[in-house]
One Martini backbone bead per residue (centre of mass of N, CA, C, O) as a GRO file, in nm:
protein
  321
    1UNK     BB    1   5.920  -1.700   0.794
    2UNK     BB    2   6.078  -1.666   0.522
    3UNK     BB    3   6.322  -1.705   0.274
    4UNK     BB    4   6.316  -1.408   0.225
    5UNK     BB    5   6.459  -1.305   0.524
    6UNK     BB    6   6.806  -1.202   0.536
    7UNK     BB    7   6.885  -1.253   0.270
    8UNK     BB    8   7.115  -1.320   0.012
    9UNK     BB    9   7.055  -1.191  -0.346
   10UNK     BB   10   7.131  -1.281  -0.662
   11UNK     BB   11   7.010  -1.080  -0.932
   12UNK     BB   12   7.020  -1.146  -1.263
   13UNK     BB   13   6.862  -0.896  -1.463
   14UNK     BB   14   6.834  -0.721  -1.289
   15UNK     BB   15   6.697  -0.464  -1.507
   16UNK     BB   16   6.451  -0.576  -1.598
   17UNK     BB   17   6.118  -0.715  -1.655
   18UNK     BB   18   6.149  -0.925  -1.429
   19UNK     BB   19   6.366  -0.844  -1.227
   20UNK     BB   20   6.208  -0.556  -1.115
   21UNK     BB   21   5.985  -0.729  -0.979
   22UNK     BB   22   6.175  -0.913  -0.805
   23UNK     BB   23   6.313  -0.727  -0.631
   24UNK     BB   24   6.110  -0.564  -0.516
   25UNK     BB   25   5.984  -0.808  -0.366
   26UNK     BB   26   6.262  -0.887  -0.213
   27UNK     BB   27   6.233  -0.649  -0.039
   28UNK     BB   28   6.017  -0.592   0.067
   29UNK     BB   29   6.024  -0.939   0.227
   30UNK     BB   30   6.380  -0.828   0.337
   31UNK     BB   31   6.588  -0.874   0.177
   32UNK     BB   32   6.950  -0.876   0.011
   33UNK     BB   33   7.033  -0.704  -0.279
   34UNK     BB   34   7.177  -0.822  -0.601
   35UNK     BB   35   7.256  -0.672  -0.894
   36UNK     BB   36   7.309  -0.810  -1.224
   37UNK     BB   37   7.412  -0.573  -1.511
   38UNK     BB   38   7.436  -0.387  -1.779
   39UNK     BB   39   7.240  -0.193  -1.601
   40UNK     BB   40   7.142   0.030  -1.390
   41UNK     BB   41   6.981   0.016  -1.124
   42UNK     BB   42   6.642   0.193  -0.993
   43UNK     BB   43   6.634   0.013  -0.740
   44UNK     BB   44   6.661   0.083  -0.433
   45UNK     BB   45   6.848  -0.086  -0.200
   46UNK     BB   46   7.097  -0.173  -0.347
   47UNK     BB   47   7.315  -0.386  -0.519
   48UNK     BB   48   7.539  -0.300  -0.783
   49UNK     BB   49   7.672  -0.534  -1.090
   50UNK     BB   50   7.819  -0.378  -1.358
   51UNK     BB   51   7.828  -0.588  -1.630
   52UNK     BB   52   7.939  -0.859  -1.748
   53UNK     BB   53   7.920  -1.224  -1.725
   54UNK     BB   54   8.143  -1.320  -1.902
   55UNK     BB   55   8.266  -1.189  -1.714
   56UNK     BB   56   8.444  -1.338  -1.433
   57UNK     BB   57   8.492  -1.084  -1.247
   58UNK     BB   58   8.194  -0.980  -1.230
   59UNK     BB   59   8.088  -1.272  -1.134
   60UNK     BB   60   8.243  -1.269  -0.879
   61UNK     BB   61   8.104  -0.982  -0.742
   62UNK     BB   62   7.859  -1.078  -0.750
   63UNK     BB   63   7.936  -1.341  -0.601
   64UNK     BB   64   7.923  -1.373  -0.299
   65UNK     BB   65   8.005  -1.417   0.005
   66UNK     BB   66   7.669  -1.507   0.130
   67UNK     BB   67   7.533  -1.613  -0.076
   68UNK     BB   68   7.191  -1.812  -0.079
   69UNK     BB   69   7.082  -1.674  -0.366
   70UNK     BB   70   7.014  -1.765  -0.731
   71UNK     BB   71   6.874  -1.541  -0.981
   72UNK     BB   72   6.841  -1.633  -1.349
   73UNK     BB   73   6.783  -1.395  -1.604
   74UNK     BB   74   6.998  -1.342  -1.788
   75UNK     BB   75   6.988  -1.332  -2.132
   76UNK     BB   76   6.948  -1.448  -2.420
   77UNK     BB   77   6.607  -1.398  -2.566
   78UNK     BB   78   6.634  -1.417  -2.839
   79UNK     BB   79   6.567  -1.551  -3.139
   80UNK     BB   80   6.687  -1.382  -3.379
   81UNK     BB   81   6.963  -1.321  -3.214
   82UNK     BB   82   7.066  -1.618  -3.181
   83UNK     BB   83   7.064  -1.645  -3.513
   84UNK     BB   84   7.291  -1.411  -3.582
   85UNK     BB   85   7.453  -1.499  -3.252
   86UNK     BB   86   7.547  -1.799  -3.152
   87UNK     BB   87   7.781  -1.729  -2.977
   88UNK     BB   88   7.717  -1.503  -2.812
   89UNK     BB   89   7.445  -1.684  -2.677
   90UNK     BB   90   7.666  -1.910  -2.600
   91UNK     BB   91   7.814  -1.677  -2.375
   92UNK     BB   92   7.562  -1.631  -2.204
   93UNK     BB   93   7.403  -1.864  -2.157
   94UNK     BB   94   7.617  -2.065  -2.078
   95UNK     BB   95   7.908  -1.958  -1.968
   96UNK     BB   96   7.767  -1.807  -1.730
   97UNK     BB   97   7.649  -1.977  -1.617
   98UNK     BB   98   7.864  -2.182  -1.516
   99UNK     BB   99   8.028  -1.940  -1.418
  100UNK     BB  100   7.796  -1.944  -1.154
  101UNK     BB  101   7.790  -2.243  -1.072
  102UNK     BB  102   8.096  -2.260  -0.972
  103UNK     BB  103   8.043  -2.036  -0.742
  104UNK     BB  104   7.854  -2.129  -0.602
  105UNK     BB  105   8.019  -2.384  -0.505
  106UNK     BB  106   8.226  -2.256  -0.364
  107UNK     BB  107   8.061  -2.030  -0.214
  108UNK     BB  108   7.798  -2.210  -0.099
  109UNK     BB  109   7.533  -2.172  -0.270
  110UNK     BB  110   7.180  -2.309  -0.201
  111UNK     BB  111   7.066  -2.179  -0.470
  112UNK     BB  112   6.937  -2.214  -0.785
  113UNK     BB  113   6.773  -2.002  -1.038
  114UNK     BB  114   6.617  -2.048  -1.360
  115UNK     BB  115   6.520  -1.892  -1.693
  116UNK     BB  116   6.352  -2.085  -1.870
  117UNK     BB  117   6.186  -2.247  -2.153
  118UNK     BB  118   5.968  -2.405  -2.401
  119UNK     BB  119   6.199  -2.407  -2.663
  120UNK     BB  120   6.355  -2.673  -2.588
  121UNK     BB  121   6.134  -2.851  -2.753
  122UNK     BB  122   6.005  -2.710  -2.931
  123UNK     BB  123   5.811  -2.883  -3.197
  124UNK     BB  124   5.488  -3.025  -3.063
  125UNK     BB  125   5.254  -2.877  -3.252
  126UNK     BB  126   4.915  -2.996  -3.046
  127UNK     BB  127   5.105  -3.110  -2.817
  128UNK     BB  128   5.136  -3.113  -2.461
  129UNK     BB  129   5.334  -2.957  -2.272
  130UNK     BB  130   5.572  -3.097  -2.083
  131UNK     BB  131   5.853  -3.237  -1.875
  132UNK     BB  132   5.858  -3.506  -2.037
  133UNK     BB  133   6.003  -3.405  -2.283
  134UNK     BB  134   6.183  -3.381  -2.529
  135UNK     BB  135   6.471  -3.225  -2.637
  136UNK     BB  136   6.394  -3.019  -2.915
  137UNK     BB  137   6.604  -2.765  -3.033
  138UNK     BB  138   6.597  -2.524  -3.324
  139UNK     BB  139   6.752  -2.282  -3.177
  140UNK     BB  140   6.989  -2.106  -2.980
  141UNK     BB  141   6.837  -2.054  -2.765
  142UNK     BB  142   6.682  -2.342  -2.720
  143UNK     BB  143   6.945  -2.471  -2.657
  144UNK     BB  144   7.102  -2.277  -2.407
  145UNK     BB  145   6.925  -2.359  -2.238
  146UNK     BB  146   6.953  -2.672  -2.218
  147UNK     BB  147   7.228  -2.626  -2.122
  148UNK     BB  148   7.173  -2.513  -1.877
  149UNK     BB  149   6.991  -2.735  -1.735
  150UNK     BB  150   7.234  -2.940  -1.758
  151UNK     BB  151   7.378  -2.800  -1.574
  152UNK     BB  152   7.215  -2.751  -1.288
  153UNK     BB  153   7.170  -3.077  -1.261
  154UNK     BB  154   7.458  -3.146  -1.180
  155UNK     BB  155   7.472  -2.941  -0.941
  156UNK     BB  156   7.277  -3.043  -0.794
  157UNK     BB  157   7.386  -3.360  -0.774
  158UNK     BB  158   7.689  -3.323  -0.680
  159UNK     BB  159   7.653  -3.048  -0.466
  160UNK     BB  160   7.363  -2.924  -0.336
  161UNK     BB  161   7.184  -2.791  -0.497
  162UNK     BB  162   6.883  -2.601  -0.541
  163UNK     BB  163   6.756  -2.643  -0.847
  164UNK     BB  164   6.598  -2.458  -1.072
  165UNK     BB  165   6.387  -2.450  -1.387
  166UNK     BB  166   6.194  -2.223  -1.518
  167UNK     BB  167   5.956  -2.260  -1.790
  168UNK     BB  168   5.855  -1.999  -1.985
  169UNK     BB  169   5.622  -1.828  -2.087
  170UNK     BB  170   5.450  -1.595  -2.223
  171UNK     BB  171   5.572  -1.250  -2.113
  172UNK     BB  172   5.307  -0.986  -1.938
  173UNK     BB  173   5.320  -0.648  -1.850
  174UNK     BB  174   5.446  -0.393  -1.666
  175UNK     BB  175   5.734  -0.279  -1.846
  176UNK     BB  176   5.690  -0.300  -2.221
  177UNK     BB  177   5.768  -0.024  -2.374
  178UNK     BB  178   6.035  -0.136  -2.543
  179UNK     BB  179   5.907  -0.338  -2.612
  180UNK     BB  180   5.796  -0.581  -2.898
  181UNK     BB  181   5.613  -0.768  -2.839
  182UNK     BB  182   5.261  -0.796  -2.906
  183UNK     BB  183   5.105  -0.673  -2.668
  184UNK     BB  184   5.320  -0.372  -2.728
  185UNK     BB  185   5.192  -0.339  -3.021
  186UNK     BB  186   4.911  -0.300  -2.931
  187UNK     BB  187   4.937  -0.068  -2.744
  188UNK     BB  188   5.032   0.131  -2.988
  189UNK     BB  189   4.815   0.088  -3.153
  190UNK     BB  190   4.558   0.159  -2.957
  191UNK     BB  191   4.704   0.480  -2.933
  192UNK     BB  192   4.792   0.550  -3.283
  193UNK     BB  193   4.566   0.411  -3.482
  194UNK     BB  194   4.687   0.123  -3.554
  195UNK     BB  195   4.798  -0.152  -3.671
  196UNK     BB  196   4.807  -0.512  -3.764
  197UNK     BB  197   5.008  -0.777  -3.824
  198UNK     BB  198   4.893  -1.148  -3.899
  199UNK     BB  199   4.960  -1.432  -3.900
  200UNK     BB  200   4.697  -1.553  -4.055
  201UNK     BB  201   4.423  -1.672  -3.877
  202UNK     BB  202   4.499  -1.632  -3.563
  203UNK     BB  203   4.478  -1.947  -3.439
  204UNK     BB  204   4.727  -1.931  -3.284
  205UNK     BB  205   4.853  -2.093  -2.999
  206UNK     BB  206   4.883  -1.981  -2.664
  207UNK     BB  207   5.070  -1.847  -2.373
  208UNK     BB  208   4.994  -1.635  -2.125
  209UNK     BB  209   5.209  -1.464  -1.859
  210UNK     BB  210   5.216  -1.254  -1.579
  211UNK     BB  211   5.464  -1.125  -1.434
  212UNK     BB  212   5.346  -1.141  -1.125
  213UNK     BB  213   5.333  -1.448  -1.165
  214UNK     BB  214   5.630  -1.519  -1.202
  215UNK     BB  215   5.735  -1.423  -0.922
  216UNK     BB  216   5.611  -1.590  -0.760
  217UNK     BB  217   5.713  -1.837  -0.844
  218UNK     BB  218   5.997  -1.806  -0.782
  219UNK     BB  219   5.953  -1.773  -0.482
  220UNK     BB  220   5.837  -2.065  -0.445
  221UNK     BB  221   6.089  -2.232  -0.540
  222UNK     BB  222   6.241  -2.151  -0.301
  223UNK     BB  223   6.052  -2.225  -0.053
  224UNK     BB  224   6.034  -2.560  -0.177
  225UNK     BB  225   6.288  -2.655  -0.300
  226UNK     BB  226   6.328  -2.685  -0.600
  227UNK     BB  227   6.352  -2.917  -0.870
  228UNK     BB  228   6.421  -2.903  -1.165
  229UNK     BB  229   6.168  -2.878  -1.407
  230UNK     BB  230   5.929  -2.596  -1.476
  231UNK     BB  231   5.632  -2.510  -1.581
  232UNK     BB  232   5.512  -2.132  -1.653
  233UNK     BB  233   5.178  -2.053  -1.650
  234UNK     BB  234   4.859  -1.998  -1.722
  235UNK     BB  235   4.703  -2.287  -1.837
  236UNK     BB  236   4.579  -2.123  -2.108
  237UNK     BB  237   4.435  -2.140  -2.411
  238UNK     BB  238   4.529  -1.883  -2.645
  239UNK     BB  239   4.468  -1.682  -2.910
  240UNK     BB  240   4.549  -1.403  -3.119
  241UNK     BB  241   4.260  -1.335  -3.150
  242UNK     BB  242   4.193  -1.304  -2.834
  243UNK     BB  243   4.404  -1.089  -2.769
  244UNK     BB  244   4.278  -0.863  -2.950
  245UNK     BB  245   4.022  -0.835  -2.816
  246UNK     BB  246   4.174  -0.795  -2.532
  247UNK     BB  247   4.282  -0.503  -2.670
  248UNK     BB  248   4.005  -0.400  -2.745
  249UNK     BB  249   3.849  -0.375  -2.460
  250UNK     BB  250   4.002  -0.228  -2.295
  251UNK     BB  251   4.113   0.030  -2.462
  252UNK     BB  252   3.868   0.077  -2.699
  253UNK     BB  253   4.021   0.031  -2.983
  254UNK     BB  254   4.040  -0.133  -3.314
  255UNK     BB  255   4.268  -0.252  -3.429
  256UNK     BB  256   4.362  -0.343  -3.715
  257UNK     BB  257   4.386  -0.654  -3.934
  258UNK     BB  258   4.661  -0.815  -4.092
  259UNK     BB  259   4.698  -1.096  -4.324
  260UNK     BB  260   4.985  -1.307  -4.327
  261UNK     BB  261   5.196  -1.501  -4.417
  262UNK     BB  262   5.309  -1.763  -4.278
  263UNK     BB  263   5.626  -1.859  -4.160
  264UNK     BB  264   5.810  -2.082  -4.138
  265UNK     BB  265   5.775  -2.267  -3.861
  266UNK     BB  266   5.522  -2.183  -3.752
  267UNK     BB  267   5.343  -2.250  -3.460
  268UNK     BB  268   5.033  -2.327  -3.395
  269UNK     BB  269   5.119  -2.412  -3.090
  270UNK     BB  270   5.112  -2.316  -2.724
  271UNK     BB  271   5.079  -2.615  -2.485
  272UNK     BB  272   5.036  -2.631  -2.149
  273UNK     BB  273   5.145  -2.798  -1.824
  274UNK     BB  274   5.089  -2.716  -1.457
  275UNK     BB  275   5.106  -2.907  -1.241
  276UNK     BB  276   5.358  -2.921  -1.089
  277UNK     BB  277   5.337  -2.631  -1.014
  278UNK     BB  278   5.093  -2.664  -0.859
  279UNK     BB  279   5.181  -2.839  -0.650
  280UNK     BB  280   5.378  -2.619  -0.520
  281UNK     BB  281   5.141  -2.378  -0.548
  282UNK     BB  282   5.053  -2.269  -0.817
  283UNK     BB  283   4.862  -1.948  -0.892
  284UNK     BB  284   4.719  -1.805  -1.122
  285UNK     BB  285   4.584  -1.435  -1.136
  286UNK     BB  286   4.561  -1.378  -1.473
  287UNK     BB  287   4.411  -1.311  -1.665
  288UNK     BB  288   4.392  -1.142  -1.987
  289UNK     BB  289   4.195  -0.881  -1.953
  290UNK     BB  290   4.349  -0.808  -1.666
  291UNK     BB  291   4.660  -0.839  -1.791
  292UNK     BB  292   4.585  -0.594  -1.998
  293UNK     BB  293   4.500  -0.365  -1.787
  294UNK     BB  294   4.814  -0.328  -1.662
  295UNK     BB  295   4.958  -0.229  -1.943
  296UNK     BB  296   4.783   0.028  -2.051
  297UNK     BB  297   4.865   0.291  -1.858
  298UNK     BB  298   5.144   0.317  -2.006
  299UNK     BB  299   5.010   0.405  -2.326
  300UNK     BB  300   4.817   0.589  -2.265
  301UNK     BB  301   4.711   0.864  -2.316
  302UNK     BB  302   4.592   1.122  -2.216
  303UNK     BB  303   4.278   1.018  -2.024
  304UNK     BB  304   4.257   0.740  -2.206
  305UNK     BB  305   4.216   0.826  -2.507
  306UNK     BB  306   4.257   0.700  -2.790
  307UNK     BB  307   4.344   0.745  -3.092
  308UNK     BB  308   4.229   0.845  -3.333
  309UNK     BB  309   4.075   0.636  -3.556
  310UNK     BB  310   4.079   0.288  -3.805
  311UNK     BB  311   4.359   0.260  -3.932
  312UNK     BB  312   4.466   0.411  -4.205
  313UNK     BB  313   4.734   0.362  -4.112
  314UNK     BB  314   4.966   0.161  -4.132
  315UNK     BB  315   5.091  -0.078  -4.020
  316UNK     BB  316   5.364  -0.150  -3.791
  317UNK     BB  317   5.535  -0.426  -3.948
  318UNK     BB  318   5.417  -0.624  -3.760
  319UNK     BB  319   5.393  -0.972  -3.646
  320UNK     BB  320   5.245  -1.224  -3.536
  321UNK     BB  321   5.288  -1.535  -3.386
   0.00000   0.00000   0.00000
């Protein structure tokens, strides 16, 4: 028997991309699944609690007395969006996590499990990120994680909660249709026969992991009463041109790239080590290739063949990371 078999479970940002999976897998397994989001969830067999979490009504009636496990999910996660609103960024990221430990607390729920950032870390340039990097966030998205994990961490030891923030790397997978970031861009650019641009020349170093390794990660974090913080990768380290060749194999479009200037502190690379997750017990199954391969049937034309042409067309004026 499973840990989550039985379990009453709520699952906050369950209507988004990494959520709608991880909902699906743990009815799948037998929970009893509740979502808070501000979108009513589409996934049937829910209990939905629809409202924002700043508001402390909203997760009141989330965290229900008998929740034994909270996956915590909800955050801006844009950089752009929580440089532009700060304040904003730290009363999602940080105020309602809080309330949501607190809730915790009072209400005894065994578990909690949030989603954080190898953002926390900063820029440690083309250094191997560990879990024992210091934390030197900055940006407010990256600085609002370090403080939820700094919550989570206080709630773990003072009251025995099982707490563990996973920091993902970048997550790419199904479901990420109206997304902006690289991935569903290049699937964009070859439906449409349209290029991208590309800061610099592309040698900049990632990590993608697919969302359904991702969802692994969660559950097996649950499964082994994980505590700390831990790193959720691929443990691959691909460039950006890596990324385009695998998105032109897939595909089979040109996707034409444009290489413009990269902007100030831009990072040159993002190299994690998973080995933490390993001990755990942590197998991610997508390399690039496969995982670029179950994006592409949501993007592609009728028939499954790319829009004529190849390039003609203006780049569509986002760059790569």
């Amino acid at each position: 028997m499973t840990a989550e078999q039985g379990s009453r479970v709520l699952v906050t940002g369950g209507s988004g991309f990494i959520g709608r999976r991880l909902v699906r897998a743990l009815l799948d397994s037998g929970a009893e699944v509740t979502v808070a989001d501000l979108h009513e969830p589409t996934e049937p067999g829910v209990h939905a609690v629809v409202g924002d979490l700043r508001d402390e009504s909203v997760a009141a009636r989330a965290v229900s007395p008998g929740t034994d496990m909270i996956f915590h999910l909800a955050a801006v996660t844009s950089v752009l969006r929580s440089l532009e609103d700060p304040v904003g960024t730290y009363q999602t990221n940080v105020q309602a996590t809080a309330t949501l430990l607190e809730l915790a607390r009072a209400r005894r729920v065994g578990g909690f499990i949030m989603a954080s950032t190898n953002a926390v870390v900063g820029d440690v340039g083309s250094s191997v990120i560990t879990e024992e990097a210091p934390l030197h966030p900055l940006t407010p998205y990256g600085a609002t994680k370090a403080a939820g994990e700094m919550l989570l961490s206080c709630y773990t030891a003072a009251y025995g909660i099982a707490g563990c923030a996973l920091r993902f790397s970048n997550v790419y997978g199904p479901g990420m249709q109206h997304k902006d970031s690289f991935v569903p861009r290049l699937m964009r650019a070859a439906r449409d026969g349209h290029g991208v641009q590309v800061y610099g020349d592309g040698t900049q170093v990632r990590d993608l992991i697919h969302v359904d390794d991702i969802v692994s990660a969660l559950l097996l974090a649950w499964r082994t009463r994980a505590t700390g913080s831990t790193i959720i990768g691929a443990g691959e380290s691909v460039t950006v041109n890596d990324i385009i060749a695998a998105a032109r194999s897939v595909t089979g479009a040109a996707i034409p790239v444009e290489n413009i200037a990269p902007k100030p502190g831009e990072m040159p690379a993002v190299i994690v080590d998973i080995s933490r997750a390993r001990a755990m017990g942590y197998r991610p199954t997508h390399d690039l290739k496969s995982g670029i391969a179950t994006v592409w049937p949501e993007f592609a034309p009728a028939g499954g063949v790319p829009a004529s042409g190849t390039g003609a067309q203006a780049p569509d004026g986002k760059a790569a990371p």
